[in-house]
PDB file of N, CA, C and O in Angstrom:
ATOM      1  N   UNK A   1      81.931  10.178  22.655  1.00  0.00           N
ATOM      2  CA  UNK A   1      80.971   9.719  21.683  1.00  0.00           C
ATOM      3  C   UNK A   1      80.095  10.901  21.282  1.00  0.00           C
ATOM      4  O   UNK A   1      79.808  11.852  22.008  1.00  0.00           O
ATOM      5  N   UNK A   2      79.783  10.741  20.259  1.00  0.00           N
ATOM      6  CA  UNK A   2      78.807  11.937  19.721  1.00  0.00           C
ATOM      7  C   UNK A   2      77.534  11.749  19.970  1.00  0.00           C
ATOM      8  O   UNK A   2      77.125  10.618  20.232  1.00  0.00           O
ATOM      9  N   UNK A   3      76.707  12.820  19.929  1.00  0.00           N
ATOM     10  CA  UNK A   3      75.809  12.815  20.405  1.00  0.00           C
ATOM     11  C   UNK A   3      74.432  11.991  19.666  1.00  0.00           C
ATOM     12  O   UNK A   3      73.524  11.563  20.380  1.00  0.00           O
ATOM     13  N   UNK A   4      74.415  11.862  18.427  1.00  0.00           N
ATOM     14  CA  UNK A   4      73.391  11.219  17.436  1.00  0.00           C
ATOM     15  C   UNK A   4      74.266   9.744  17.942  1.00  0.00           C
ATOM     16  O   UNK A   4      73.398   8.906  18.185  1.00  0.00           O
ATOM     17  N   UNK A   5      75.543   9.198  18.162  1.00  0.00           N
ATOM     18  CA  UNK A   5      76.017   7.988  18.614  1.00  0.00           C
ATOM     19  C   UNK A   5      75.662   7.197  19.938  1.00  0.00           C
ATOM     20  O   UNK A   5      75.609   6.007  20.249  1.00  0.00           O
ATOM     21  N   UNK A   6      75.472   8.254  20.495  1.00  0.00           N
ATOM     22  CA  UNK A   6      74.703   8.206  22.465  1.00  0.00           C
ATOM     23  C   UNK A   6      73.352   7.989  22.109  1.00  0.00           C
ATOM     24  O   UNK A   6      72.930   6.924  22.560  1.00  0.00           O
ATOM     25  N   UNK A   7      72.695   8.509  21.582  1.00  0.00           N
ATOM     26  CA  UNK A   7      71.177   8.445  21.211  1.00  0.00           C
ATOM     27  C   UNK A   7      70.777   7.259  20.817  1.00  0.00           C
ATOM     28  O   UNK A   7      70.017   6.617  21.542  1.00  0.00           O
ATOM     29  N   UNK A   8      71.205   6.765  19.625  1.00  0.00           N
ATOM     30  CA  UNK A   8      71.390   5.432  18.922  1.00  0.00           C
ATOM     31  C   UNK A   8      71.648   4.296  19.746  1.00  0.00           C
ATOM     32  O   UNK A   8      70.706   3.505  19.774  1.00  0.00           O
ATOM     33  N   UNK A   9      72.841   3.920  20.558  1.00  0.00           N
ATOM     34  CA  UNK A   9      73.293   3.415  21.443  1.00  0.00           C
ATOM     35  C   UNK A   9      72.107   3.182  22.218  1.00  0.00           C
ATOM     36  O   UNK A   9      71.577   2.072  22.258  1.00  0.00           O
ATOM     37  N   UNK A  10      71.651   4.226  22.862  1.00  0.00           N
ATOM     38  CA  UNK A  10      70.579   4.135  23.866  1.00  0.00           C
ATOM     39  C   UNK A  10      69.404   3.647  23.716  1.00  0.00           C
ATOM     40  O   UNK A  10      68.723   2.947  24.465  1.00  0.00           O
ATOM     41  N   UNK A  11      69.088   4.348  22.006  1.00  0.00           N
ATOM     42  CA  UNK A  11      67.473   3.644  22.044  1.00  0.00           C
ATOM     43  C   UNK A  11      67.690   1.990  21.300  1.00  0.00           C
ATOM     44  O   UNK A  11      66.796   1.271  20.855  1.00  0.00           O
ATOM     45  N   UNK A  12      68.937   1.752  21.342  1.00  0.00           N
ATOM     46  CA  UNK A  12      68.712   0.241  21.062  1.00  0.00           C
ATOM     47  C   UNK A  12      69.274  -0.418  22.057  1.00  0.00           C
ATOM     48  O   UNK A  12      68.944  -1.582  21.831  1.00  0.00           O
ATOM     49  N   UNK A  13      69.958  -0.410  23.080  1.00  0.00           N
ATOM     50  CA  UNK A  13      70.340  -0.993  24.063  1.00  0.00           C
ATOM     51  C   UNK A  13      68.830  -0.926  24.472  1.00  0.00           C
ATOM     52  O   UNK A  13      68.549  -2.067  24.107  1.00  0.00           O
ATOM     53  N   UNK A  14      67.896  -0.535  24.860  1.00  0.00           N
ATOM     54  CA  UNK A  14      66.644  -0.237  25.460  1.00  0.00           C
ATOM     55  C   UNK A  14      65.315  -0.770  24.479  1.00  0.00           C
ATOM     56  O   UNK A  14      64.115  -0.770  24.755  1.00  0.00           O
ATOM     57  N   UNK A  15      66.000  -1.206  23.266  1.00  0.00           N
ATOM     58  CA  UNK A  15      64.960  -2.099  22.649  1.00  0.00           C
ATOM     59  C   UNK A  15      65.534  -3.383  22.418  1.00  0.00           C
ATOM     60  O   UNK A  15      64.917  -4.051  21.588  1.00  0.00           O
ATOM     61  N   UNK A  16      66.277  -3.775  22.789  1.00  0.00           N
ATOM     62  CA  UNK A  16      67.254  -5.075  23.071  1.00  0.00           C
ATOM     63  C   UNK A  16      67.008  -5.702  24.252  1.00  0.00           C
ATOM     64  O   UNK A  16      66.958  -6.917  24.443  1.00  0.00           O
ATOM     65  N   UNK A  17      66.788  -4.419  25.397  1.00  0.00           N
ATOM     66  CA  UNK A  17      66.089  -5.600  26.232  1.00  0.00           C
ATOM     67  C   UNK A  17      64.726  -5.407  26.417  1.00  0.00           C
ATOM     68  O   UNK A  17      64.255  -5.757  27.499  1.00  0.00           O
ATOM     69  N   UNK A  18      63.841  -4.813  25.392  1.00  0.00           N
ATOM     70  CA  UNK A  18      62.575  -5.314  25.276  1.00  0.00           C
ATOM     71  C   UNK A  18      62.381  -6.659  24.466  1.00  0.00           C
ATOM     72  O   UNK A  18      61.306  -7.255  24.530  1.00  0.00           O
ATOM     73  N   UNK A  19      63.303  -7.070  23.798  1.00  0.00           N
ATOM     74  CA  UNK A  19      63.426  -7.906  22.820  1.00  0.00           C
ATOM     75  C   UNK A  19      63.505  -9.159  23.552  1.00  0.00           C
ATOM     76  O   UNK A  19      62.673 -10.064  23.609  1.00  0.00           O
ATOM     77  N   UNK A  20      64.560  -9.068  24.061  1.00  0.00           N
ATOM     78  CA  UNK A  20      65.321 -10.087  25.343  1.00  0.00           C
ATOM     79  C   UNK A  20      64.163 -10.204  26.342  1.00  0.00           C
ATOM     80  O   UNK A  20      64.229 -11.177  27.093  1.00  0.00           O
ATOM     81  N   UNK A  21      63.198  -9.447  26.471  1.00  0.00           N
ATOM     82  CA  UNK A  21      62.614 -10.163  27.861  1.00  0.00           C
ATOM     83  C   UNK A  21      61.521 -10.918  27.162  1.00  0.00           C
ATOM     84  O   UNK A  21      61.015 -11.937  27.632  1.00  0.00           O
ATOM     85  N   UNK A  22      61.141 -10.312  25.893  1.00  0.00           N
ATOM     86  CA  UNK A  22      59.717 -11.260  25.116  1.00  0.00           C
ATOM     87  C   UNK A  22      60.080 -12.895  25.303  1.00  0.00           C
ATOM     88  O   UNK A  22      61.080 -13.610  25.367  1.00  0.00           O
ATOM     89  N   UNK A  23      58.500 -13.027  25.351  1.00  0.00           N
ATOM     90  CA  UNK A  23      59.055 -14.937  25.436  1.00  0.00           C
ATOM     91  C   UNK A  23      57.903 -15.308  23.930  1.00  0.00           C
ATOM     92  O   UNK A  23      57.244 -14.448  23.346  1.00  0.00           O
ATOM     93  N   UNK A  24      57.915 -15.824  23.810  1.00  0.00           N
ATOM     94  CA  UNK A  24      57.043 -16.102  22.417  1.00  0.00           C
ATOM     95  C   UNK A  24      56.051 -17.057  23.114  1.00  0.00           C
ATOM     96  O   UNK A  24      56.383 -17.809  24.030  1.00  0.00           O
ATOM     97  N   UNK A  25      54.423 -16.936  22.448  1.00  0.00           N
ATOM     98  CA  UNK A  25      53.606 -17.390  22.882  1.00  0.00           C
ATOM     99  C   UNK A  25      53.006 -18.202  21.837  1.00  0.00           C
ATOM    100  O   UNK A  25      53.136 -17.984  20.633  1.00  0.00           O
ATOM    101  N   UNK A  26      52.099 -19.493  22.550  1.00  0.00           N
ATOM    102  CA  UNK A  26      52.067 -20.638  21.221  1.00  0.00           C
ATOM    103  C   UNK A  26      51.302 -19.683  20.150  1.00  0.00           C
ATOM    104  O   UNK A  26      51.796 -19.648  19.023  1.00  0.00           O
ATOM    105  N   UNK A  27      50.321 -19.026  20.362  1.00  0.00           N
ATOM    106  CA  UNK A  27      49.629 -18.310  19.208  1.00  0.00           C
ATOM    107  C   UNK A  27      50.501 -17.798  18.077  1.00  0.00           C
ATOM    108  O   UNK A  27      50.122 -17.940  16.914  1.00  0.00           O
ATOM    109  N   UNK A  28      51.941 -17.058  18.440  1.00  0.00           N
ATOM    110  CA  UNK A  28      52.513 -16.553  17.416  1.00  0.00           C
ATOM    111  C   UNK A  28      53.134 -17.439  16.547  1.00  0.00           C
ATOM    112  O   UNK A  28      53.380 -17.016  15.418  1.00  0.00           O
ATOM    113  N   UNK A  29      53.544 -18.966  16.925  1.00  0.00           N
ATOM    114  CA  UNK A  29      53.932 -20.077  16.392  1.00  0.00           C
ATOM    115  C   UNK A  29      53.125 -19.825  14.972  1.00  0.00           C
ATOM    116  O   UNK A  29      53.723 -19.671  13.907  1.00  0.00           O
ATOM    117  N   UNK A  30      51.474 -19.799  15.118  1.00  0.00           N
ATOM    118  CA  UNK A  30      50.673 -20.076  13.900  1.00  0.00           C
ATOM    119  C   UNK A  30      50.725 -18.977  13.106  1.00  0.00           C
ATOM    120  O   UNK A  30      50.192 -18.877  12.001  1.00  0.00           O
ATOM    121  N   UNK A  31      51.372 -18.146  13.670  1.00  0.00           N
ATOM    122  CA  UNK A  31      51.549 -16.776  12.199  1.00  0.00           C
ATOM    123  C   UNK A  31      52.628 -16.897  11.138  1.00  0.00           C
ATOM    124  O   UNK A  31      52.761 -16.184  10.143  1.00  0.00           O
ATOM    125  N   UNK A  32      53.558 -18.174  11.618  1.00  0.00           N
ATOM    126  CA  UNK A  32      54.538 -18.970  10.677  1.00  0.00           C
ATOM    127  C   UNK A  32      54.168 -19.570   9.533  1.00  0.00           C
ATOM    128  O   UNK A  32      53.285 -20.428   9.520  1.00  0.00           O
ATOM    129  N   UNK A  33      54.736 -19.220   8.581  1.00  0.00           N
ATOM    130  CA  UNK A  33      54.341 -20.640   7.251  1.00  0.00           C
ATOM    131  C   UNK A  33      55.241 -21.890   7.709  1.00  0.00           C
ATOM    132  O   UNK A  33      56.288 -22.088   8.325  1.00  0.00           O
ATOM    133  N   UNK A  34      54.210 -22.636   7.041  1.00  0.00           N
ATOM    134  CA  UNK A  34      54.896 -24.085   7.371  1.00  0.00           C
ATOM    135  C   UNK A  34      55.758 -24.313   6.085  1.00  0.00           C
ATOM    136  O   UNK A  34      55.158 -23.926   5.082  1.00  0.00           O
ATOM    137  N   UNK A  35      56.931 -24.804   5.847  1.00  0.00           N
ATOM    138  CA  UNK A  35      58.030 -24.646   5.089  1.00  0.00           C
ATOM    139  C   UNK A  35      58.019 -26.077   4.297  1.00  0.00           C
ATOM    140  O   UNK A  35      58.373 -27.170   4.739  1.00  0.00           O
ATOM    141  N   UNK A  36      57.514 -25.756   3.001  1.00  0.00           N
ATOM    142  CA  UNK A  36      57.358 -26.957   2.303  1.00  0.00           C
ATOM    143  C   UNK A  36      58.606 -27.554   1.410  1.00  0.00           C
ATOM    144  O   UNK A  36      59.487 -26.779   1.038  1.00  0.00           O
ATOM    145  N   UNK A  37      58.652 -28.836   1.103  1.00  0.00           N
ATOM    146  CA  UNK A  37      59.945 -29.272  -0.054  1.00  0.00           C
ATOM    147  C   UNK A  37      59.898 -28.735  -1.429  1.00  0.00           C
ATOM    148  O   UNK A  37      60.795 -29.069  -2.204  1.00  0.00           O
ATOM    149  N   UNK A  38      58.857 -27.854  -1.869  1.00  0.00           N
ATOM    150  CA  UNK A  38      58.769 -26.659  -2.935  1.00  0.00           C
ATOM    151  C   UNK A  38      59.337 -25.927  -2.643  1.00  0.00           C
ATOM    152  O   UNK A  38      59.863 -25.270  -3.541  1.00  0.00           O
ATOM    153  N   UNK A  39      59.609 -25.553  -1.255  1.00  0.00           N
ATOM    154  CA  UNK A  39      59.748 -23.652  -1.017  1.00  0.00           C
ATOM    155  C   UNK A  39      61.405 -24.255  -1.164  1.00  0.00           C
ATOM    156  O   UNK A  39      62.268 -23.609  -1.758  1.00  0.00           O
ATOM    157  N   UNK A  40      61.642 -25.481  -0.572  1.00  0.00           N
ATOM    158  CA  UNK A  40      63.003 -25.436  -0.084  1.00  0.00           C
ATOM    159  C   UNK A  40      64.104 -25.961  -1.155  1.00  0.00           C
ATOM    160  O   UNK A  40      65.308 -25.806  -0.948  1.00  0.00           O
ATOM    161  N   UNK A  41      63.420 -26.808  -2.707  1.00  0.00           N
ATOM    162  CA  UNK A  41      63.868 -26.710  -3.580  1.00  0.00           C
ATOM    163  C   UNK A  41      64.190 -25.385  -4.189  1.00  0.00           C
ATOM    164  O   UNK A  41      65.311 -25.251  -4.679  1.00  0.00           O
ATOM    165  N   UNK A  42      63.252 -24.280  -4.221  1.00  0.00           N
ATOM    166  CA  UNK A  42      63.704 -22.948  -4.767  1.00  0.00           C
ATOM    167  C   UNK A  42      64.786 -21.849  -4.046  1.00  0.00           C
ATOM    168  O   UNK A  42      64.886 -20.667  -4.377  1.00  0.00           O
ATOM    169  N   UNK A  43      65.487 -22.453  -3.093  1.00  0.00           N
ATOM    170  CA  UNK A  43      65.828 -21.876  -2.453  1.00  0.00           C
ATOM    171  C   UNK A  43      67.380 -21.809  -2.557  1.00  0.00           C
ATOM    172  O   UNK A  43      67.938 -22.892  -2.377  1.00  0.00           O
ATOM    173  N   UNK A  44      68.255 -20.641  -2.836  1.00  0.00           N
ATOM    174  CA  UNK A  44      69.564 -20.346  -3.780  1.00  0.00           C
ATOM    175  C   UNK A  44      70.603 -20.135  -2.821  1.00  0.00           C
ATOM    176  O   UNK A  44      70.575 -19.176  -2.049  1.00  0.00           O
ATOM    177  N   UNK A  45      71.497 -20.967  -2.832  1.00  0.00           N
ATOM    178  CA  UNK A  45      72.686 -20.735  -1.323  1.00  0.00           C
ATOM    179  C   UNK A  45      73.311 -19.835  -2.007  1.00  0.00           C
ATOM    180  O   UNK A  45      73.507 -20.190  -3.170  1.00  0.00           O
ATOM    181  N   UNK A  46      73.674 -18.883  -1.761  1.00  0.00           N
ATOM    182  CA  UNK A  46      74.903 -17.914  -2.014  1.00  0.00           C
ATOM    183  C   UNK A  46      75.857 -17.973  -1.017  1.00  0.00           C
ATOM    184  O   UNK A  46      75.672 -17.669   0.161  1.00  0.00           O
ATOM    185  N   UNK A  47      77.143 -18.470  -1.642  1.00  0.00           N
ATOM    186  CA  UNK A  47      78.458 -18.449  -0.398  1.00  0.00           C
ATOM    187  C   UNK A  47      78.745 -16.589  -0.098  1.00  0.00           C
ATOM    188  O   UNK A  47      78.480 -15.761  -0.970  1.00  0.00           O
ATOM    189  N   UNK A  48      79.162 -16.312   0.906  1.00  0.00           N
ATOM    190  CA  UNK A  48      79.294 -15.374   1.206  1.00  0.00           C
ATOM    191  C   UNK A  48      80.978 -15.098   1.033  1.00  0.00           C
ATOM    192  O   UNK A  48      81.828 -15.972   1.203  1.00  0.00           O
ATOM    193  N   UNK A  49      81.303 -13.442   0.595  1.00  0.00           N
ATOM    194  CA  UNK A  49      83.123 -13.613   0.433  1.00  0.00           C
ATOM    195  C   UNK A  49      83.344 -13.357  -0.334  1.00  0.00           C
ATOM    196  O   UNK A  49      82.604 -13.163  -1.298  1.00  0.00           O
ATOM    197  N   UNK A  50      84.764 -13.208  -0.241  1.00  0.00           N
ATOM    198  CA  UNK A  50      85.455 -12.893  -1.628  1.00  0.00           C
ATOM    199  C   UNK A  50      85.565 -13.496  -2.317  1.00  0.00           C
ATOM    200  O   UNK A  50      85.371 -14.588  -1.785  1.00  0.00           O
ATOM    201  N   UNK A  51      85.837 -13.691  -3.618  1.00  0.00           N
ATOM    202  CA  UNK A  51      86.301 -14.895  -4.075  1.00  0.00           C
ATOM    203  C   UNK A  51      87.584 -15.725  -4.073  1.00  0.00           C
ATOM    204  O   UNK A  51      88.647 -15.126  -3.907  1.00  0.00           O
ATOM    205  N   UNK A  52      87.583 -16.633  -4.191  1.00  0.00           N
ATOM    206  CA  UNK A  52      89.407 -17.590  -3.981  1.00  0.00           C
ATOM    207  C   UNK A  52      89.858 -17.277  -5.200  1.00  0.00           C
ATOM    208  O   UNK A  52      89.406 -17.629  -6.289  1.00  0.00           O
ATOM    209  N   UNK A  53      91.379 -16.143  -4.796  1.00  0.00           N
ATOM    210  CA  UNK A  53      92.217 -16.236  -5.953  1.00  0.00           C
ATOM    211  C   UNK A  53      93.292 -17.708  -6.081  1.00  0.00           C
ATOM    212  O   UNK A  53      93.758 -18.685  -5.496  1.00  0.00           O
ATOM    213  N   UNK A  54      93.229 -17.043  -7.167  1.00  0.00           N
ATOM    214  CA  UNK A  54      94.176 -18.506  -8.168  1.00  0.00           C
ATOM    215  C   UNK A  54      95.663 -18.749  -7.839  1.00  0.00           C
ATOM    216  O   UNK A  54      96.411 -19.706  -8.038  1.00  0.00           O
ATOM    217  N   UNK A  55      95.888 -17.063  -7.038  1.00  0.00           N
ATOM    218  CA  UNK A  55      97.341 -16.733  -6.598  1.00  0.00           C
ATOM    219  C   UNK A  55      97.509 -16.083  -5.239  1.00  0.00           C
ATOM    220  O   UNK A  55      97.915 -14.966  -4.917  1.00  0.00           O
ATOM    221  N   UNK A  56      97.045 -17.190  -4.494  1.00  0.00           N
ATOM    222  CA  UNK A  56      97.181 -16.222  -3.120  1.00  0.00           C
ATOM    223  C   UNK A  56      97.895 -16.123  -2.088  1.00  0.00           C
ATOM    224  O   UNK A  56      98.373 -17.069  -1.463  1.00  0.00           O
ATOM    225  N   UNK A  57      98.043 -14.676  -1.779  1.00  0.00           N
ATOM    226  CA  UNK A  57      99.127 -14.501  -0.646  1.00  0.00           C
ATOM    227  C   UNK A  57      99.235 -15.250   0.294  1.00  0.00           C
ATOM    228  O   UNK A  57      98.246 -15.711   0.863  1.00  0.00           O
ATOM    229  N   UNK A  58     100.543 -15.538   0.669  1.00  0.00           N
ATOM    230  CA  UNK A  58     101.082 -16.309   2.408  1.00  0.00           C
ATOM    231  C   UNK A  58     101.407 -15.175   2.822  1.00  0.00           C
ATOM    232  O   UNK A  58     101.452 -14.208   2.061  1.00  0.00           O
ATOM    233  N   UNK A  59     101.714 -15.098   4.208  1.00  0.00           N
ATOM    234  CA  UNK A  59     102.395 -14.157   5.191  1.00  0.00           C
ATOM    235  C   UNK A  59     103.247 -14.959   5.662  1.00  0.00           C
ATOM    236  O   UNK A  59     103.077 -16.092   6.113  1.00  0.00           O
ATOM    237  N   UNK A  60     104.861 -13.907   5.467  1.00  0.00           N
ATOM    238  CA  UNK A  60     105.387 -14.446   5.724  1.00  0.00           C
ATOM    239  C   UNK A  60     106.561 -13.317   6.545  1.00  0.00           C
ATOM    240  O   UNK A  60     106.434 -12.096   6.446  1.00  0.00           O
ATOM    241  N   UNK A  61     107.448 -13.838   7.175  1.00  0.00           N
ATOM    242  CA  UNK A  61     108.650 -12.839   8.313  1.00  0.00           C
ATOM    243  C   UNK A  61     109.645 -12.772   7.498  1.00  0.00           C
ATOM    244  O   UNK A  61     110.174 -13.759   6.987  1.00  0.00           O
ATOM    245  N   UNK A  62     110.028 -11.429   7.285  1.00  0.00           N
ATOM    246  CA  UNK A  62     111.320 -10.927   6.718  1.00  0.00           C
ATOM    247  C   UNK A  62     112.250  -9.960   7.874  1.00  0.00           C
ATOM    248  O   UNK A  62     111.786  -9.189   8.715  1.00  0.00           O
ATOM    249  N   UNK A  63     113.495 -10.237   7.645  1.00  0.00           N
ATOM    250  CA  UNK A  63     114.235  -9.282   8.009  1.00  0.00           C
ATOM    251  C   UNK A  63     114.473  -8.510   7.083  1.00  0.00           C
ATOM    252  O   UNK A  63     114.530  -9.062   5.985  1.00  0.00           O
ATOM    253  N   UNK A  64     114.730  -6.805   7.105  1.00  0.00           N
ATOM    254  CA  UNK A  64     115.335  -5.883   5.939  1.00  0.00           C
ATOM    255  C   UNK A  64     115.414  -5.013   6.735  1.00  0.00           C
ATOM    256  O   UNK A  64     114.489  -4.694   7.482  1.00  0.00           O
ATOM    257  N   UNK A  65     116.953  -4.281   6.698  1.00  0.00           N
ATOM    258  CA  UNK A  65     117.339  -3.182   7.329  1.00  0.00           C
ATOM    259  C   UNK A  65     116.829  -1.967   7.469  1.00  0.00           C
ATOM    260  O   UNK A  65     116.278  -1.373   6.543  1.00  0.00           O
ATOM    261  N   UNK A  66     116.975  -1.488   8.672  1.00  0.00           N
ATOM    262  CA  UNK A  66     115.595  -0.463   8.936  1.00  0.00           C
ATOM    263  C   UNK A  66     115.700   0.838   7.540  1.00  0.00           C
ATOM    264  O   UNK A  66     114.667   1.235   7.000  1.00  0.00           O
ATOM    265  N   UNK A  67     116.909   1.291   7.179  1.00  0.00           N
ATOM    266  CA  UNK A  67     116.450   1.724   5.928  1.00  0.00           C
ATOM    267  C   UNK A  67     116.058   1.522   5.223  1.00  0.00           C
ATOM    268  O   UNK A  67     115.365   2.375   4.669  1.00  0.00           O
ATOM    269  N   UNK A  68     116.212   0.000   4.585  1.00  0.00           N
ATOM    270  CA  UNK A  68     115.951   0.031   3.428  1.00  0.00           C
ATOM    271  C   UNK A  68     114.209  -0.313   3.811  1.00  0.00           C
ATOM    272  O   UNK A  68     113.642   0.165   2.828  1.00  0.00           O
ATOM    273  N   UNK A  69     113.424  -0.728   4.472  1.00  0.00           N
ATOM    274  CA  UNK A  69     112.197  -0.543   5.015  1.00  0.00           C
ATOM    275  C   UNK A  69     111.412   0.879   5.230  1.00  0.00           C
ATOM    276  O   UNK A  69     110.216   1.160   5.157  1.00  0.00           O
ATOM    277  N   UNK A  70     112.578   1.662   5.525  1.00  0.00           N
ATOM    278  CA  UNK A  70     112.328   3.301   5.808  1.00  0.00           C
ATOM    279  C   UNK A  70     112.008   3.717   4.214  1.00  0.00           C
ATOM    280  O   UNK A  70     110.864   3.870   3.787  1.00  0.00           O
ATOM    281  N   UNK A  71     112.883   3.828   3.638  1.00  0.00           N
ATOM    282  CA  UNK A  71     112.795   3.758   1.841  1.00  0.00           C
ATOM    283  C   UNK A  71     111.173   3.385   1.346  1.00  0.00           C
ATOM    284  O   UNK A  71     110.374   4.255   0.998  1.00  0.00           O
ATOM    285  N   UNK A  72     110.832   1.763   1.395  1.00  0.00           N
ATOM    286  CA  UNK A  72     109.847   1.651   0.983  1.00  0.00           C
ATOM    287  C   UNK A  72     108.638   2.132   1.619  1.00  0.00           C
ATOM    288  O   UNK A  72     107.596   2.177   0.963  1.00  0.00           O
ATOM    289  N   UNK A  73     108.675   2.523   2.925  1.00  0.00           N
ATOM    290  CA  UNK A  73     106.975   3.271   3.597  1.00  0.00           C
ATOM    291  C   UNK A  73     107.258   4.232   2.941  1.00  0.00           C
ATOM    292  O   UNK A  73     106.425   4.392   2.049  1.00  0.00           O
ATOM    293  N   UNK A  74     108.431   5.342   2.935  1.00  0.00           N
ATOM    294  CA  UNK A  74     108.159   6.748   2.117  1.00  0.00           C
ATOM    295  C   UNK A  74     107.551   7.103   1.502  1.00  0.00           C
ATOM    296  O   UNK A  74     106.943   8.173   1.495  1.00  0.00           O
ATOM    297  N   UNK A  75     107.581   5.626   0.290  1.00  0.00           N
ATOM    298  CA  UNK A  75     106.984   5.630  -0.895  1.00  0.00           C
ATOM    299  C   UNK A  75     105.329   6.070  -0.890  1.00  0.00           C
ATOM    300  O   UNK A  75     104.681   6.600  -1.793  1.00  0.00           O
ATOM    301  N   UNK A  76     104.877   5.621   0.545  1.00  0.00           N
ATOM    302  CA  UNK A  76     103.245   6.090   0.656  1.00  0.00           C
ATOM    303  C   UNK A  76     102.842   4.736   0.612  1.00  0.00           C
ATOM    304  O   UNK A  76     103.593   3.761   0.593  1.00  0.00           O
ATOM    305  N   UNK A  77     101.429   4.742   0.597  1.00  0.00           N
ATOM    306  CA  UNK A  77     100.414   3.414   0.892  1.00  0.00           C
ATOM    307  C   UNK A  77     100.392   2.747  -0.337  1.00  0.00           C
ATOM    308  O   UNK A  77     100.234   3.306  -1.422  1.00  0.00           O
ATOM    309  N   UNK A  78     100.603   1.163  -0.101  1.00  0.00           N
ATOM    310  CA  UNK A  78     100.791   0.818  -0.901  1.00  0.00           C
ATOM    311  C   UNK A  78     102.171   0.063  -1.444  1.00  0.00           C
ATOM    312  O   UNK A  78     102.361  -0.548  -2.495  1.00  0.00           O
ATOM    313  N   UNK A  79     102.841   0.269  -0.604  1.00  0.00           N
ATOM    314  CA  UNK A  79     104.071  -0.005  -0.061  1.00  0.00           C
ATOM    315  C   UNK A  79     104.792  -1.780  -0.760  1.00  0.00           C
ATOM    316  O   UNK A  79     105.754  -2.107  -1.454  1.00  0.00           O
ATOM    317  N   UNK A  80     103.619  -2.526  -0.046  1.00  0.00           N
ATOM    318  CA  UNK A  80     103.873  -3.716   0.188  1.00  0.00           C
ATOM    319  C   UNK A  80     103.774  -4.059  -1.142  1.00  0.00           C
ATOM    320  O   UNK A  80     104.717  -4.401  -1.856  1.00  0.00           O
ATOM    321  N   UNK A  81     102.677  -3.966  -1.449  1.00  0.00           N
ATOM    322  CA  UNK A  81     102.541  -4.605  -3.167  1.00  0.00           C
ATOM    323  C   UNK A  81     103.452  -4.123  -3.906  1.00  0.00           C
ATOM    324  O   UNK A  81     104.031  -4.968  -4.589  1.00  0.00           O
ATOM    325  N   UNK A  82     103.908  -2.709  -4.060  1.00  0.00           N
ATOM    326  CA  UNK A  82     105.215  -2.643  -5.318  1.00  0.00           C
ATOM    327  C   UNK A  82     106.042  -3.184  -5.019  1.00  0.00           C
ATOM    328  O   UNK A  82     106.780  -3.606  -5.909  1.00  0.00           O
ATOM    329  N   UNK A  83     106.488  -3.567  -3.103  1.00  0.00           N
ATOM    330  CA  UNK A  83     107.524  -3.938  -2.806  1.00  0.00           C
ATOM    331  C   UNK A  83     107.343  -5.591  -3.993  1.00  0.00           C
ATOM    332  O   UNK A  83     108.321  -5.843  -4.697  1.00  0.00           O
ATOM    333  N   UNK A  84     106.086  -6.555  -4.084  1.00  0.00           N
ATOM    334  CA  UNK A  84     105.746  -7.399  -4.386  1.00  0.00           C
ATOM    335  C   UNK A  84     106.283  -7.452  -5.373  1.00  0.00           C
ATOM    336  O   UNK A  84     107.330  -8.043  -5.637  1.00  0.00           O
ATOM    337  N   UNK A  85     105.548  -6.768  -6.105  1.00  0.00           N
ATOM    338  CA  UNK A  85     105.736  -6.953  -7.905  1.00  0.00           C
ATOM    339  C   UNK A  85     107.224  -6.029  -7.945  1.00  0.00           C
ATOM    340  O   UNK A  85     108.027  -6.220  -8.858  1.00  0.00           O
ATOM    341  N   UNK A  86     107.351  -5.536  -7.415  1.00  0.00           N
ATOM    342  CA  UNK A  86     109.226  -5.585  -7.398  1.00  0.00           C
ATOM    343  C   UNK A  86     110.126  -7.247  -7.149  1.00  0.00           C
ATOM    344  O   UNK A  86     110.957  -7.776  -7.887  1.00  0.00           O
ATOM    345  N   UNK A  87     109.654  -7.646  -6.056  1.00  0.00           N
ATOM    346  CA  UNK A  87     110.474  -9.134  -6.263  1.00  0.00           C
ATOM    347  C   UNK A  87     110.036  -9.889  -7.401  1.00  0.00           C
ATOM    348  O   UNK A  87     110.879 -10.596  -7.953  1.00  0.00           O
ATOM    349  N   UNK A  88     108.493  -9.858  -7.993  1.00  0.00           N
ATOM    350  CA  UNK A  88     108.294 -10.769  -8.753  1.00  0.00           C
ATOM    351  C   UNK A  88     109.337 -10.614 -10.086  1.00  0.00           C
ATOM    352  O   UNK A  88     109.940 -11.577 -10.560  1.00  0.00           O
ATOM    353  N   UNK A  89     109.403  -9.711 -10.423  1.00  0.00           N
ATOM    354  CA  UNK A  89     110.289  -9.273 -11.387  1.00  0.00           C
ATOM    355  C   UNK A  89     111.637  -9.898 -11.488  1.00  0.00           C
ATOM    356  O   UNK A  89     112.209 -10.046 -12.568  1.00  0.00           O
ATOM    357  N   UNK A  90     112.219 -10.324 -10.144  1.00  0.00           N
ATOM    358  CA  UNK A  90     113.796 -10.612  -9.790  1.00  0.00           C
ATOM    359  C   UNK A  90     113.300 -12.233 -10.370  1.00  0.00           C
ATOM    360  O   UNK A  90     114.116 -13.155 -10.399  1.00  0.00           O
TER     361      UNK A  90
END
């Protein structure tokens, strides 16, 4: 591990369990807003993600002879999809 990675590591493992041992006391309760049916009408769900394509991949098991598999990695990254839009074509 590098050394700015060891450092990092360390000073938060070591504020994690300062974190972890706090217990919360009733006083800090009142530094909370109390959460009204205004605040919670304005309030905007965003789904998180990609979006759902219209055409989406399955995974699925092929056999293909180790050349002709050898053939298509050659080709470089990226492989799979021309292999794709190569069948779509057939």
């Amino acid at each position: 591990m590098s050394e700015k990675k060891t450092e990092l590591a360390h000073s938060l493992g070591s504020a994690l369990k300062r974190v972890d041992a706090h217990r919360v006391a009733d006083a800090e309760y009142e530094e909370l807003p109390e959460v009204t049916e205004e605040m919670l009408s304005r309030a905007v769900i965003k789904k998180a993600g990609r979006p759902v394509s219209r055409n989406p991949k399955l995974q699925v098991t092929i056999r293909l002879p180790a050349d002709v598999l050898a053939r298509w990695k050659a080709t470089g990254p990226g492989w799979q999809t021309r292999m794709a839009k190569r069948l779509e074509q057939q």
